[in-house]
C-alpha positions in Angstrom: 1.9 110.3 21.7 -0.7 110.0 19.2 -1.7 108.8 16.1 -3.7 108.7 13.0 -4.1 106.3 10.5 -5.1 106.7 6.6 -4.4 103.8 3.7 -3.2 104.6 0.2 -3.7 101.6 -2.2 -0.9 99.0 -0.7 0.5 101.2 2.0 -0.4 102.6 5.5 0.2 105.5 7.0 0.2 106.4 10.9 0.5 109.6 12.3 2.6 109.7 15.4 3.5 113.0 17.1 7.2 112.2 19.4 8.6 114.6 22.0 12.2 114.4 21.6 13.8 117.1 19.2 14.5 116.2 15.9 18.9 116.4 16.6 21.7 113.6 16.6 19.0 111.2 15.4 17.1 111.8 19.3 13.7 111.9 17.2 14.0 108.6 15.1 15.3 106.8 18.4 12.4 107.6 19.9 9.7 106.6 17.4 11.3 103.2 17.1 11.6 102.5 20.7 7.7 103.7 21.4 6.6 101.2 18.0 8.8 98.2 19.2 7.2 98.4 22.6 3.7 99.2 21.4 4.3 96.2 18.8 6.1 94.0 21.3 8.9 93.4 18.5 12.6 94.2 18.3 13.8 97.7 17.2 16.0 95.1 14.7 13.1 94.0 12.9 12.2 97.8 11.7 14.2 100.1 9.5 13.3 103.7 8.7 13.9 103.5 4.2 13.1 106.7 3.8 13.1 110.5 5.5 15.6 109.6 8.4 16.1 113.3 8.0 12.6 114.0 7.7 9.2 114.4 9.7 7.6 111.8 7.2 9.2 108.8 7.7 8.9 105.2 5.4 9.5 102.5 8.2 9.7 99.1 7.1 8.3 96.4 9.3 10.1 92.6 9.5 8.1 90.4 11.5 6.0 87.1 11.2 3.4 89.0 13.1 0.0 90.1 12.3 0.1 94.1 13.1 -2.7 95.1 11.6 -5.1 95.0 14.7 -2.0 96.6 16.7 -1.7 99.5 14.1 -5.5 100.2 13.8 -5.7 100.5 17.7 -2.5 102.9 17.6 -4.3 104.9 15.4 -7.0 105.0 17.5 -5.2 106.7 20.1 
C-alpha cells in the first residue's frame, strides 16, 4: 500500500492504492482494516459517507485522537 496526501480548504485527501478487487464490498473491507491498524483505532469509529461504490471514497473519522501526524506519515509512504 501507498499513499499520497493533498489538502483542499477543510478537508484531506490520501491516496491509498488496496489489492483486493473492488467485489462484495472486498475492497472497502480492506481499506478500513489497513487504516484502523495503521491508526490504532476501531473499524467502528470510521464510516465510508460517500463512494462505497466508488474508487474515491469520503471516510469519516470518530476518534478523540490526534491523526494528523499519523496521516501525514501515511502519506509519506
Amino acid at each position: 500500500m501507498c499513499g499520497t496526501i493533498s489538502n483542499s480548504q477543510s478537508e484531506t485527501f490520501i491516496k491509498i492504492n488496496v489489492i483486493s478487487v473492488p467485489e462484495k464490498g472486498k475492497a472497502n473491507k480492506e481499506l478500513l482494516e489497513f487504516l484502523s491498524k495503521y491508526l490504532k483505532i476501531s473499524k467502528t469509529s470510521m464510516e465510508i459517507i460517500s463512494g462505497e461504490l466508488d474508487r474515491w471514497k469520503k471516510i469519516v473519522i470518530k476518534t478523540d485522537n490526534d491523526l494528523t501526524d499519523k496521516l501525514s506519515k501515511l502519506a509519506e509512504g
